[in-house]
C-alpha positions in Angstrom: 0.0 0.0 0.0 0.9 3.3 -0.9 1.2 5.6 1.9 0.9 9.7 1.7 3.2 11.5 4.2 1.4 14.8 4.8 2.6 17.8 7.0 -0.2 20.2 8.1 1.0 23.4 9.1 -0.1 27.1 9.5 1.4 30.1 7.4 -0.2 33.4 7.9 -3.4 32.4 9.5 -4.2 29.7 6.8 -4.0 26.2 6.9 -1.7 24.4 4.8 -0.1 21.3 3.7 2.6 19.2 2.4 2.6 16.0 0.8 5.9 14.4 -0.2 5.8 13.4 -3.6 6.9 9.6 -3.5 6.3 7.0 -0.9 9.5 7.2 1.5 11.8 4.1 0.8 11.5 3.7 4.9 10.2 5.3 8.0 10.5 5.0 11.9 9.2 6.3 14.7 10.0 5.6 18.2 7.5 4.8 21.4 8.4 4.7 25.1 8.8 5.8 28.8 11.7 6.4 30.7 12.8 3.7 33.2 15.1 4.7 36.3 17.0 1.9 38.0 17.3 2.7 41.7 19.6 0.9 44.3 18.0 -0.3 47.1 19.9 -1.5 50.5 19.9 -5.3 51.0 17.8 -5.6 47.5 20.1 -4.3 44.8 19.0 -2.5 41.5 15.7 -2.0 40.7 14.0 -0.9 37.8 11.3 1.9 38.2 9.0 2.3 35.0 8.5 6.1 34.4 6.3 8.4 32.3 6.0 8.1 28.3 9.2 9.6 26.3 8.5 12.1 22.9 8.2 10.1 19.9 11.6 10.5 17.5 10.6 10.3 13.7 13.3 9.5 10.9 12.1 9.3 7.3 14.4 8.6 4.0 12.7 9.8 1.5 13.0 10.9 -2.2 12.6 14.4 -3.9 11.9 13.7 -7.5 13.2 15.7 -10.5 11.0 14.1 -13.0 7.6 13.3 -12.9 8.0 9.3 -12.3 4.6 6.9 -12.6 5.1 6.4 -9.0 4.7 9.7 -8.0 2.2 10.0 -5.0 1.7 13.9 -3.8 2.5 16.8 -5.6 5.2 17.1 -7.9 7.7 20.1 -8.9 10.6 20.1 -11.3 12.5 21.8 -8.8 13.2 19.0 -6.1 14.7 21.5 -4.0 11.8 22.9 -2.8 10.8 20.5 -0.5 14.1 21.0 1.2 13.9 24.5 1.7 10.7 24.0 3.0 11.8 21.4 5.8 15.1 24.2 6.8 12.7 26.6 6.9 10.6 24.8 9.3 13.6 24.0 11.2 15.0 27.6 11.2 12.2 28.8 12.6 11.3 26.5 14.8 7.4 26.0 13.3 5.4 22.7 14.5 4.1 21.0 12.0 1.3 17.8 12.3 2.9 14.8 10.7 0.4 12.3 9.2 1.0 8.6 7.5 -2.1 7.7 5.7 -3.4 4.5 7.5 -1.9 4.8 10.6 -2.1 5.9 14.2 0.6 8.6 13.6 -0.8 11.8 14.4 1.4 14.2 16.3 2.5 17.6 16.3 6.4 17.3 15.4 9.5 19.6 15.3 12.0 19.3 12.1 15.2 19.1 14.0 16.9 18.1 10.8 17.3 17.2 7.3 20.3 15.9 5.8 20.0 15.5 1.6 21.9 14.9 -2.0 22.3 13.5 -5.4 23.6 10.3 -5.7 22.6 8.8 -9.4 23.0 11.6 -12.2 19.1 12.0 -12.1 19.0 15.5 -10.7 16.2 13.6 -8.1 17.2 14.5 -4.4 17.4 11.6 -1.5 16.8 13.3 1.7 16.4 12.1 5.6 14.4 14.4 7.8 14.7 13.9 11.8 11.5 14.6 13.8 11.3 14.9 17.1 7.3 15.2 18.8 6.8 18.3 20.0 4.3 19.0 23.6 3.4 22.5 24.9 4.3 23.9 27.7 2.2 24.8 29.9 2.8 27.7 33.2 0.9 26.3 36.7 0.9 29.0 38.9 0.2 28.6 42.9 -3.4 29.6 43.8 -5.5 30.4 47.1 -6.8 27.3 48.7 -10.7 29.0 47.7 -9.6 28.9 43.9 -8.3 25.9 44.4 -11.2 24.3 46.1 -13.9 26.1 43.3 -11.9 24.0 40.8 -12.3 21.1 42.1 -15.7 20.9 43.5 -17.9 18.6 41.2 -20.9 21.1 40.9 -18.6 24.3 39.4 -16.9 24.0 36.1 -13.4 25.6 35.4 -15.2 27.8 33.0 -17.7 29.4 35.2 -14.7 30.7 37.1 -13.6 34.0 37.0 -11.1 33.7 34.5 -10.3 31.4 30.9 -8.7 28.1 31.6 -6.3 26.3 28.7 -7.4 22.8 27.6 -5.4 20.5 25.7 -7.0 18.1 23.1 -6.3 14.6 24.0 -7.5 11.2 21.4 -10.9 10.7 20.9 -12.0 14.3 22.3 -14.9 16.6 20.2 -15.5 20.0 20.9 -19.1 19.1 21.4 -18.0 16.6 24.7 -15.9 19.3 25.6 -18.5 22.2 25.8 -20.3 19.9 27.3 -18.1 19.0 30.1 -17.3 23.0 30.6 -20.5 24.2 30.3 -23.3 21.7 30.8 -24.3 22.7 26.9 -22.5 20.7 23.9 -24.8 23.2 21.7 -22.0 25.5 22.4 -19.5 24.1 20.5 -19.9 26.0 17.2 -18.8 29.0 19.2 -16.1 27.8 20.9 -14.4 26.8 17.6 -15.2 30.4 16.7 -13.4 32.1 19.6 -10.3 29.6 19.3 -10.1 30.2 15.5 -11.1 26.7 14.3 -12.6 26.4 11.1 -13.9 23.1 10.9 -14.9 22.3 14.2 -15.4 18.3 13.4 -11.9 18.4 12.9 -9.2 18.3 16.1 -6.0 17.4 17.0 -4.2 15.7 19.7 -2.1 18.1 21.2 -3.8 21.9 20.4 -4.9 23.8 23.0 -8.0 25.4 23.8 -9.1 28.2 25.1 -12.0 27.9 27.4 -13.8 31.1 28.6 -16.8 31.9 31.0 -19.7 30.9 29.3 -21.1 34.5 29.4 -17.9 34.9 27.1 -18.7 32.7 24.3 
């Protein structure tokens, strides 16, 4: 099966994507958690199972210069563009949504390299880009024990406080279940994907990040 490759990203307030042109000779992507061995008196090592690691992505891939039968996404004479595009990403440090057609792989990646030339008289380009998964940040600040105790009581949602709370998208999450949770109403969700600039909002990602205002604010 032929599989697309296609990085969604956003330039200037549109969405956009890339597709590379020919199915990559090979791809890998790394899954995990971090395991500390500890040293315990009269026991001896023991190992300690941790929390998940970032996926690492490597794919060896080809940059046409021709337009072969087997070409997949879109193609340009000019294989060099695709590898501007990937050290521009790099550069300037844009995340970018890596998709594989057919797959589970759906994750918001940084391009922490590409590494590329001609090998065969061709003019095509052979390139292999390093991914690394990318996760935002986010800033927890101390609060009062009240706030603290609004937030979690089971009758007061985060978004009737008196502020906006952040929400990060997590698998199998719809803005509907979302409004829903926040504000009793899943009606609501047309105008939450309004406020947080989303365009289609039957269509998500793992890893963005909400905005979630008072009700009164929608």
């Amino acid at each position: 099966m032929l599989r697309k490759i296609i990085f969604k990203y956003n330039n200037a307030g549109y969405d956009n994507e890339l597709i590379l042109p020919v199915t990559p000779e090979s791809f890998e992507v790394s899954h995990g958690i971090n395991i500390e061995t500890v040293n315990i008196h009269a026991l001896g090592d023991v190992n300690i199972a941790g929390y998940p690691t970032l996926a690492t992505v490597s794919i060896n891939c080809m940059f046409p210069a021709q337009q072969y039968p087997f070409v997949v996404g879109p193609f340009n004479p000019d294989p060099y563009v695709f590898t501007r595009a990937f050290e521009q990403w790099a550069d300037t440090r844009l995340v970018v949504r890596l998709v594989v057609t057919n797959t589970s792989i759906n994750i918001p990646v940084l391009v922490e390299s590409i590494s590329y030339g001609e090998k065969d008289g061709t003019n095509d380009v052979y390139a292999t880009i390093s991914l690394r998964e990318y996760r935002e940040m986010t800033l927890v600040t101390k609060q009062s024990a009240a706030a603290t105790q609004l937030r979690s009581s089971p009758t007061t949602s985060p978004a009737t406080a008196r502020g906006a709370v952040s929400y990060p998208i997590k698998k199998g999450d719809t803005l509907s279940a979302i409004c829903r949770k926040y504000y009793q109403d899943e009606s609501l969700y047309p105008k939450l994907a309004k406020l947080n600039g989303i365009k289609n909002p039957n269509l998500i990602f793992p890893g963005q990040v909400l905005k979630i205002p008072p009700k009164n604010q929608l």
